[in-house]
C-alpha positions as CSV (number, residue, x, y, z in Angstrom):
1,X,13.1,-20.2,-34.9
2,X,12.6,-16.6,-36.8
3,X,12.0,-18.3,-39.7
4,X,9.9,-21.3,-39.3
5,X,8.4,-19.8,-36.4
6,X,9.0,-22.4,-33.8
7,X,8.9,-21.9,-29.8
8,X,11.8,-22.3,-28.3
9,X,10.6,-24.9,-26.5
10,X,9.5,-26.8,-29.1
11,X,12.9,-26.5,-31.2
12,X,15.1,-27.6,-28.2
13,X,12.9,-31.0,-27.6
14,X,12.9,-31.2,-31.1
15,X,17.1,-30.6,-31.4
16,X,17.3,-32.7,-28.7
17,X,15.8,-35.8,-30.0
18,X,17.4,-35.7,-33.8
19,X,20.8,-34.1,-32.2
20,X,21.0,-35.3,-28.4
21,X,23.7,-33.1,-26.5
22,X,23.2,-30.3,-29.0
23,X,21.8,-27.8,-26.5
24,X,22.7,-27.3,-23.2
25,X,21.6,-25.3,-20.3
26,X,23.2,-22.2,-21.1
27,X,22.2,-22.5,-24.9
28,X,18.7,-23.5,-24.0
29,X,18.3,-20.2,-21.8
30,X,19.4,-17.9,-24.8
31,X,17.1,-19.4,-27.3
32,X,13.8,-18.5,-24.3
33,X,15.9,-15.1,-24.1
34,X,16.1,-14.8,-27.4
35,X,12.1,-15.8,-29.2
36,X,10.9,-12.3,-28.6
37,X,13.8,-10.6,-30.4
38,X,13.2,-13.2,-32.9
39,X,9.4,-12.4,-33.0
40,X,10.2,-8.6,-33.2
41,X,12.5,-9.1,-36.3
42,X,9.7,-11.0,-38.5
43,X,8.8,-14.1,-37.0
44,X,5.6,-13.2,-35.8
45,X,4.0,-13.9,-39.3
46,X,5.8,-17.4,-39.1
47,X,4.5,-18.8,-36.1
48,X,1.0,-18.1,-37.1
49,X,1.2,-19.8,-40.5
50,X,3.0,-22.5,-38.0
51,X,0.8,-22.8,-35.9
52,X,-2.2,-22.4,-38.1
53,X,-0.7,-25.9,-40.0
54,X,-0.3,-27.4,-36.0
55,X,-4.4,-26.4,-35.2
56,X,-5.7,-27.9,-38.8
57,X,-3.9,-30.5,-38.5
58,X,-4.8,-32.1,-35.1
59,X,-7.1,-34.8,-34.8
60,X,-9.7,-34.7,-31.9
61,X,-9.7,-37.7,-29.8
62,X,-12.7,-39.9,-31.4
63,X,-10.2,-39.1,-34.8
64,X,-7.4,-41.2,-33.0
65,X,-9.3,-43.9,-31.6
66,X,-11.0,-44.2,-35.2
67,X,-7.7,-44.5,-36.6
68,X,-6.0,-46.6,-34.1
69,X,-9.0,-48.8,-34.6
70,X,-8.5,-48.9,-38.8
């Protein structure tokens, strides 16, 4: 998370779809405690570059029909 910049919510539905059972209650409440400790030690700068990759990326919704429709 500090280093890629992901959300915590965004790593666990991530960890929980390539690694199901990975995280469980308990561990899925100290990675939410833990993001702002995490953005505090450096990861601020990586979730902006993350999610400046996430906003340039996205496709408005005539770009999905158009390429649904290819």
């Amino acid at each position: 998370m500090k280093h890629f910049g992901f959300p915590p919510a965004a790593f666990i539905g991530w960890i929980r779809i390539a690694r199901p059972g990975s995280i469980l209650g308990p561990q899925q409440q100290y990675l939410n405690n833990m993001d702002q400790r995490m953005l505090d030690l450096g990861g601020t700068e990586s979730r902006r570059r993350l999610m400046a990759m996430v906003n340039k990326n996205k496709m408005d919704s005539s770009e999905v029909v158009q390429a649904n429709a290819a």
